[in-house]
C-alpha positions in Angstrom: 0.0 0.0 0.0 2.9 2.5 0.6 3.5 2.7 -3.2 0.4 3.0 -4.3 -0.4 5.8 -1.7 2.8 7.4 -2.3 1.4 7.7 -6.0 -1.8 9.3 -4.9 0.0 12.0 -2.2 3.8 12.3 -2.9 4.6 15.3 -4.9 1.3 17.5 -4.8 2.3 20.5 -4.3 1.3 23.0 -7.1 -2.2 24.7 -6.3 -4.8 25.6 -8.8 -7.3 27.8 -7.0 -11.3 26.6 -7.9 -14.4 28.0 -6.9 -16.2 24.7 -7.0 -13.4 22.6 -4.9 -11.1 25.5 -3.5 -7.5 24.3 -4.0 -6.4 21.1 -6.1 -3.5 20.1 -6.0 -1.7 18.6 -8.4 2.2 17.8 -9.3 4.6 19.3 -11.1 4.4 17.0 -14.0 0.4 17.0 -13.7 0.5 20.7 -13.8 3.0 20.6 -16.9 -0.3 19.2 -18.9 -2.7 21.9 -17.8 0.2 24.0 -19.5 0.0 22.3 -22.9 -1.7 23.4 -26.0 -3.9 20.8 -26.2 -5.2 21.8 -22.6 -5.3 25.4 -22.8 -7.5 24.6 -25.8 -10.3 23.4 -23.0 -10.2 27.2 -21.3 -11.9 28.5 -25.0 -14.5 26.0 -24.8 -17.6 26.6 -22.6 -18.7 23.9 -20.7 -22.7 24.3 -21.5 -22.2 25.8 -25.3 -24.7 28.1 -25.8 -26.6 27.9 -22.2 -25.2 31.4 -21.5 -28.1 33.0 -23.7 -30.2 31.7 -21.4 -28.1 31.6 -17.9 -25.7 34.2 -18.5 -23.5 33.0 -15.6 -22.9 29.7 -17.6 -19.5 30.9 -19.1 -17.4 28.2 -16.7 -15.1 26.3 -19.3 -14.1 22.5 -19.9 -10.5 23.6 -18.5 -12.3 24.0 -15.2 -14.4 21.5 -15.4 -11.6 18.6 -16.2 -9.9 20.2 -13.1 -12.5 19.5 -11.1 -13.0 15.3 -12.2 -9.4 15.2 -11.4 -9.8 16.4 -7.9 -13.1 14.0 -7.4 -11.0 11.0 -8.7 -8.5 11.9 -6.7 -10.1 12.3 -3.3 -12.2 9.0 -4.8 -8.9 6.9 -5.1 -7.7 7.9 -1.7 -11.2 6.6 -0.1 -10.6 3.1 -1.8 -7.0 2.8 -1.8 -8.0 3.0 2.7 -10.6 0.4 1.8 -8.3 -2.2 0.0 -8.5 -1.2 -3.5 -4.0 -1.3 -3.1 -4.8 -4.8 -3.9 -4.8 -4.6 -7.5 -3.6 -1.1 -8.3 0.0 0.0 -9.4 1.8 3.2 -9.0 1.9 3.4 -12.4 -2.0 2.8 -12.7 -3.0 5.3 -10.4 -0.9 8.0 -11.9 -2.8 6.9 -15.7 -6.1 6.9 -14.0 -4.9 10.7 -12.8 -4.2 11.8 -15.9 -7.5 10.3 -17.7 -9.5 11.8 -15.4 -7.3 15.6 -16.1 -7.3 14.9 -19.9 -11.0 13.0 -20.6 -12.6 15.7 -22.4 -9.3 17.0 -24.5 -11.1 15.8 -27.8 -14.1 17.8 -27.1 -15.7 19.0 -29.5 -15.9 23.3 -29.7 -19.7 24.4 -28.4 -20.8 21.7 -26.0 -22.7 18.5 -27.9 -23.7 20.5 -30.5 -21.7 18.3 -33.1 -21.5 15.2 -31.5 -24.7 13.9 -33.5 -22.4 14.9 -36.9 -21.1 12.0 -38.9 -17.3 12.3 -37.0 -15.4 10.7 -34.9 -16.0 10.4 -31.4 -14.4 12.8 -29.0 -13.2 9.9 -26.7 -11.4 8.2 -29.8 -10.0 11.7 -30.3 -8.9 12.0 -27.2 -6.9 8.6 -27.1 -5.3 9.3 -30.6 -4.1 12.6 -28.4 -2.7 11.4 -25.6 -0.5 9.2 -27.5 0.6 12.1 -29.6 3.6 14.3 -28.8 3.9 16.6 -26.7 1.0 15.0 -24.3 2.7 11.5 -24.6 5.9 12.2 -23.1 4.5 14.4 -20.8 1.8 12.1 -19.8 4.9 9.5 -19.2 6.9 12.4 -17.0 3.9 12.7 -14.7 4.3 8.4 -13.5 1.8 7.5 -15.8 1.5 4.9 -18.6 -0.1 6.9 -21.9 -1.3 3.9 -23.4 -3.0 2.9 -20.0 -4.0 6.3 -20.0 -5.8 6.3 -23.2 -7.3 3.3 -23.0 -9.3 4.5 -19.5 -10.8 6.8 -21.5 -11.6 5.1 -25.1 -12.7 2.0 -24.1 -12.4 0.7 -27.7 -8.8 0.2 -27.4 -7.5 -3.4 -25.5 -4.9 -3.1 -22.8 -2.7 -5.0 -20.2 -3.4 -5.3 -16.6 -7.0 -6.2 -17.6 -8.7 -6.2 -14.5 -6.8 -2.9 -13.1 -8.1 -1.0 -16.7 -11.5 -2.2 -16.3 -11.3 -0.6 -12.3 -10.3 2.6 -13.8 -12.9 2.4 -17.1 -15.8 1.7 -14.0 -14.3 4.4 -11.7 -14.6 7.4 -14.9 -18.3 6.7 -16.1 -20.7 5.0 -13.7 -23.7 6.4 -11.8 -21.5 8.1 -9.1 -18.1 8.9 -11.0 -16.3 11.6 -11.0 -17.3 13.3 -14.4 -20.9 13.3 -12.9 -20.3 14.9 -9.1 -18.6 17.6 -11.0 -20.7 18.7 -13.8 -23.8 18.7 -12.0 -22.3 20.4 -9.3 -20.8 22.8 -11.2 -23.4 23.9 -14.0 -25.6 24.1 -11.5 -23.3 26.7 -9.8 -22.6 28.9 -13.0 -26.6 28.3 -13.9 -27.5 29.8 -10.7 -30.2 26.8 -10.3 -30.4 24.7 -6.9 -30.9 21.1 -8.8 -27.3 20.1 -9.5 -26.2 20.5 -5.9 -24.8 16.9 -4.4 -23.4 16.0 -1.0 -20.2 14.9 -2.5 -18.2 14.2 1.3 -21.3 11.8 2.1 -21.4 9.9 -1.1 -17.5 9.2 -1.2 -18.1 8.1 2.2 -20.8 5.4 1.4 -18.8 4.4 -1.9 -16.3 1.2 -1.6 -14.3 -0.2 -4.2 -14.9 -3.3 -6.6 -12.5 -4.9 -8.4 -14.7 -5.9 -11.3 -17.6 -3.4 -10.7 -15.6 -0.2 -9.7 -17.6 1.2 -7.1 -20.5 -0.7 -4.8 -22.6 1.3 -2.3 -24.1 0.6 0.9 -27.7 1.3 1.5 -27.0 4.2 3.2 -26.2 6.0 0.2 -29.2 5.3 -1.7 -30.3 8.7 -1.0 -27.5 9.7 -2.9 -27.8 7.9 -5.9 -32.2 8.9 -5.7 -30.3 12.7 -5.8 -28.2 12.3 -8.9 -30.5 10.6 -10.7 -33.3 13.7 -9.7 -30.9 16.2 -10.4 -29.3 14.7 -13.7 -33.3 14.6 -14.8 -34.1 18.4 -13.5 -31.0 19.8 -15.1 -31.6 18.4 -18.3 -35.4 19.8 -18.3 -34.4 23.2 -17.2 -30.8 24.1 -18.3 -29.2 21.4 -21.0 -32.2 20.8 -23.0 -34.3 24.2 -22.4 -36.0 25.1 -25.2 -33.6 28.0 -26.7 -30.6 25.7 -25.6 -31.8 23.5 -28.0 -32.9 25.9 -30.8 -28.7 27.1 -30.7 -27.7 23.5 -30.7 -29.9 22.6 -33.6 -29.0 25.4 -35.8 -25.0 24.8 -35.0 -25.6 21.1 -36.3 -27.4 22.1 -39.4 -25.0 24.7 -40.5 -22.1 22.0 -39.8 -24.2 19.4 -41.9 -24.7 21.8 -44.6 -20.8 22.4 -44.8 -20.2 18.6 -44.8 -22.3 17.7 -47.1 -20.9 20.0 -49.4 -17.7 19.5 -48.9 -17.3 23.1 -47.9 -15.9 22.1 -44.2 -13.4 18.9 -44.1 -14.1 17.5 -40.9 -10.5 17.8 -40.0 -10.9 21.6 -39.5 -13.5 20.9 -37.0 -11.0 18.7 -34.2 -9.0 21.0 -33.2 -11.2 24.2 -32.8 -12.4 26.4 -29.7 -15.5 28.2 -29.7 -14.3 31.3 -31.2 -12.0 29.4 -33.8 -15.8 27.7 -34.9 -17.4 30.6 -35.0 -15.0 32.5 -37.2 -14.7 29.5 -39.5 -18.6 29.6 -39.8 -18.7 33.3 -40.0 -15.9 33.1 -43.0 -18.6 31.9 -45.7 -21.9 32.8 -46.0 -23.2 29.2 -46.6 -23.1 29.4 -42.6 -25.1 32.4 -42.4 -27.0 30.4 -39.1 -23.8 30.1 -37.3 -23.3 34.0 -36.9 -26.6 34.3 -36.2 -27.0 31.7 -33.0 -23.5 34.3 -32.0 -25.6 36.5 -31.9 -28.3 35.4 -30.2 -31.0 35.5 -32.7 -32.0 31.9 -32.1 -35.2 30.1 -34.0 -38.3 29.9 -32.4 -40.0 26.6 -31.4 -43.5 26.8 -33.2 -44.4 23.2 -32.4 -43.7 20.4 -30.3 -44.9 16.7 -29.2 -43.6 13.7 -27.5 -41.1 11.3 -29.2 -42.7 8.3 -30.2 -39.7 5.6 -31.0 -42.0 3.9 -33.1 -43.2 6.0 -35.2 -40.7 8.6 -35.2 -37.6 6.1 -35.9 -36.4 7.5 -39.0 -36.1 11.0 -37.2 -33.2 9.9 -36.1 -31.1 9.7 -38.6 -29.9 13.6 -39.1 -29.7 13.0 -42.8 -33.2 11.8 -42.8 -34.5 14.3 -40.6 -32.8 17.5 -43.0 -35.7 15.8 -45.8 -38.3 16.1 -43.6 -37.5 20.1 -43.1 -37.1 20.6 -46.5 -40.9 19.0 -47.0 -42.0 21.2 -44.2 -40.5 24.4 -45.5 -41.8 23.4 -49.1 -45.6 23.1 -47.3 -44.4 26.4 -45.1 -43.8 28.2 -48.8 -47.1 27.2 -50.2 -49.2 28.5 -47.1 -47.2 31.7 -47.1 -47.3 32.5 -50.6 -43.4 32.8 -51.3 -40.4 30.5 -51.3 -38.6 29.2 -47.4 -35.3 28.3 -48.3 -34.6 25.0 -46.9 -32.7 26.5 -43.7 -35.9 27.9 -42.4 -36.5 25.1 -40.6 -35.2 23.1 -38.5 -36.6 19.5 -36.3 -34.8 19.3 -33.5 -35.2 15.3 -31.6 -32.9 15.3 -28.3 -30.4 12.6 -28.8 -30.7 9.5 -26.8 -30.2 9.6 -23.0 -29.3 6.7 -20.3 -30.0 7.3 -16.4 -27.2 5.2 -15.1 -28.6 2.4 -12.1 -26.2 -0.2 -11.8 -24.6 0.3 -8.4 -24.2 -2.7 -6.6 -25.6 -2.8 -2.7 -23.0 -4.2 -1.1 -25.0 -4.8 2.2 -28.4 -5.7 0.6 -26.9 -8.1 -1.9 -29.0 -6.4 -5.0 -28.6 -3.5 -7.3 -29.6 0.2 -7.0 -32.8 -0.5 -9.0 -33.7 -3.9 -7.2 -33.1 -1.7 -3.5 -34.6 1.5 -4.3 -38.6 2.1 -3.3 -38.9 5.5 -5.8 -36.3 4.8 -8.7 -37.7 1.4 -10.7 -37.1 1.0 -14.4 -40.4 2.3 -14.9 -39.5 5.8 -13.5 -36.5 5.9 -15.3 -38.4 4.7 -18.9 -40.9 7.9 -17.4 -38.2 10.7 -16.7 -36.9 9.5 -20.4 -39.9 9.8 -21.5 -40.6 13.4 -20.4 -37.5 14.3 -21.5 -37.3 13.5 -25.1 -39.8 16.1 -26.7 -39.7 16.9 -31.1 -39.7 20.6 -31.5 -40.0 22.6 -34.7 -38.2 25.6 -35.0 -38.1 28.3 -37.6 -37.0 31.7 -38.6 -39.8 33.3 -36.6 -38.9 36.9 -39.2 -37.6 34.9 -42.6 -38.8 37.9 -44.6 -38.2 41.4 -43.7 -41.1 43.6 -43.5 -43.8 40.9 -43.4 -46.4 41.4 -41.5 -45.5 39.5 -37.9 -49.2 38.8 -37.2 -49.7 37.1 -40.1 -46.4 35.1 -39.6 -47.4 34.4 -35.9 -51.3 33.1 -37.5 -49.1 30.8 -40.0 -47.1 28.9 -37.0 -50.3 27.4 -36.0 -50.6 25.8 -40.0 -46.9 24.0 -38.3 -49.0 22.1 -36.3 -51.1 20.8 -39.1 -48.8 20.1 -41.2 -46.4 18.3 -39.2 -49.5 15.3 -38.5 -49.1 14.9 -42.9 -45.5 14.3 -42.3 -44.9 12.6 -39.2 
């Protein structure tokens, strides 16, 4: 155990200053990252995209926000390493698992999720390819770590050694309770100004004890814990990540990017590497991406319609390539109600991507799992909160033609909702 602790305190002595966490600490080496290029990149992207138009306090950045999982998975490790997890971890594994948790969102894509429905590679593949990259390789390897080890924590598509101490760490970063989790809600919730995110992070490492296979197990007296994050995760996805103008930004980012794509206008390449500013002067460059400057400037698209997601019958909306055909028809049937031409970015269907309440916590005095123990969160409250959750809106240019009349525009969002039952 003295090696493995050794790992997780020796060395710590260069302060970053947080107003989530007060100070973290972290080494020399560890701080040498937060000094890279690839890291700084993080401090020009926001952490919530384009939330600020509607919380304008919701500027904190994914620099911060990486900080802060660090500083969870390190107080995390220190719990488990007192409550025999030193039995299959290594120096060397501790310091990778330090590092993933620093480095996990360094593929990020600029402006939140807004492209992560695009047809490009994920952001945790990007990450990995990264990592093993100079300058972050060698550096990763001068702060005790293994940058393979390291990148395979994080993109769990690529094999590694030490199986069963990999598979610790993969558990440890994503699960219901992980690191990534305490801090975002916490966090966005901070910079939101909203109460939901808040979690009693000292109690719930304190109920938490290590499994080698399953990462993390919880006794029943933290069930109250995982009932909160699973609450809050829901609330702060109804009010702040998927509020109605969040959404109408997000959209309009994704059909711009499309647009480009599909045309060949924007390799995907270019995309990788940018911040927030670096996407929006790309998109402000050409006027193909006329939408892009206009979600900079806050002159989002209105939601004229909306109904509950059906995954039956609404299948094919899915597919983003699909769903661009299906605006085009709309604006077409828009055009002939109006009496002159929508062009086909006038409109744009908006279907939240798909989301997963995590439940799989093992109670380690009850013998069962979260969902078998807990008396309010079943599989059928989950399926419900889903459910709620997952809402088709139609937004469009609410002024596409200067100097028309806006109550007759306003009278012709209500023909949306009739002619949206011919189409879907």
């Amino acid at each position: 155990m003295h090696d493995t602790y050794a790992a997780l305190e020796k060395g710590f002595t260069a302060p970053i200053r947080d107003v989530l966490w007060g100070h973290i600490y972290l080494t020399p080496a560890l701080e040498a990252l937060t000094k890279s290029a690839p890291f700084m990149r993080l401090h020009r992207i926001f952490q919530l995209g384009p939330a600020y138009c509607v919380y304008p306090g919701a500027t904190h950045t994914r620099a911060a926000h990486s900080l802060g999982v660090y500083h969870l998975a390190r107080r995390l490790l220190r719990n488990f390493l007192e409550r025999g997890a030193d039995v299959w971890t290594s120096p060397g594994g501790i310091r990778s698992f330090l590092c993933a948790a620093l480095l996990h969102d360094l593929g990020h894509f600029p402006y939140a999720h807004s492209l992560k429905e695009l047809p490009l590679e994920d952001h945790e593949a990007l990450t990995g390819t990264r990592l093993l990259t100079e300058p972050l390789k060698s550096l990763i390897g001068a702060a005790g770590a293994d940058p393979y080890i390291t990148a395979a924590i994080i993109n769990t598509a690529l094999p590694g050694a030490k199986e069963q101490e990999l598979r610790f760490y993969r558990k440890l970063l994503s699960g219901v309770l992980d690191p990534d989790k305490l801090d975002y809600l916490n966090r966005d919730a901070r910079y939101c100004g909203v109460p939901y995110g808040a979690q009693d992070v000292d109690f719930i490492l304190s109920r938490l004890h290590p499994h080698p296979e399953r990462g993390a197990d919880i006794d029943s007296r933290g069930i109250p814990s995982v009932e909160s994050v699973l609450f809050s995760k829901y609330l702060m996805y109804k009010t702040v990540y998927w509020h109605p103008s969040v959404r109408s930004a997000t959209a309009m980012i994704k059909k711009v990017i499309l647009r480009g794509l599909q045309r060949g206008a924007l390799p995907k390449e270019k995309l990788y590497d940018l911040d927030d500013q670096g996407l929006f002067a790309l998109l402000a460059a050409d006027p193909l991406f006329a939408l892009g400057e206009r979600v900079r400037n806050g002159r989002l698209f209105a939601a004229a319609a909306e109904f509950p997601y059906d995954p039956v019958c609404h299948k094919e909306l899915l597919d983003i390539t699909s769903r661009s055909r299906h605006e085009e028809a709309v604006a077409a049937d828009l055009s002939d109600a109006l009496g002159f031409t929508l062009g086909p970015e006038a409109v744009i269907i908006d279907i939240p991507e798909q989301i997963t309440f995590e439940t799989g916590l093992y109670v380690r005095d009850e013998g069962c799992y979260f969902e078998q123990s807990s008396g309010i969160f079943k599989a059928e409250t989950v399926k419900a909160f889903i459910r709620s959750l997952q809402v088709i809106r139609i937004f469009i240019d609410p002024d596409p033609v200067s100097g028309y009349a806006g109550h007759r525009y306003a009278s012709v969002l209500n023909e949306i909702l009739h002619v949206k039952r011919k189409w879907i």
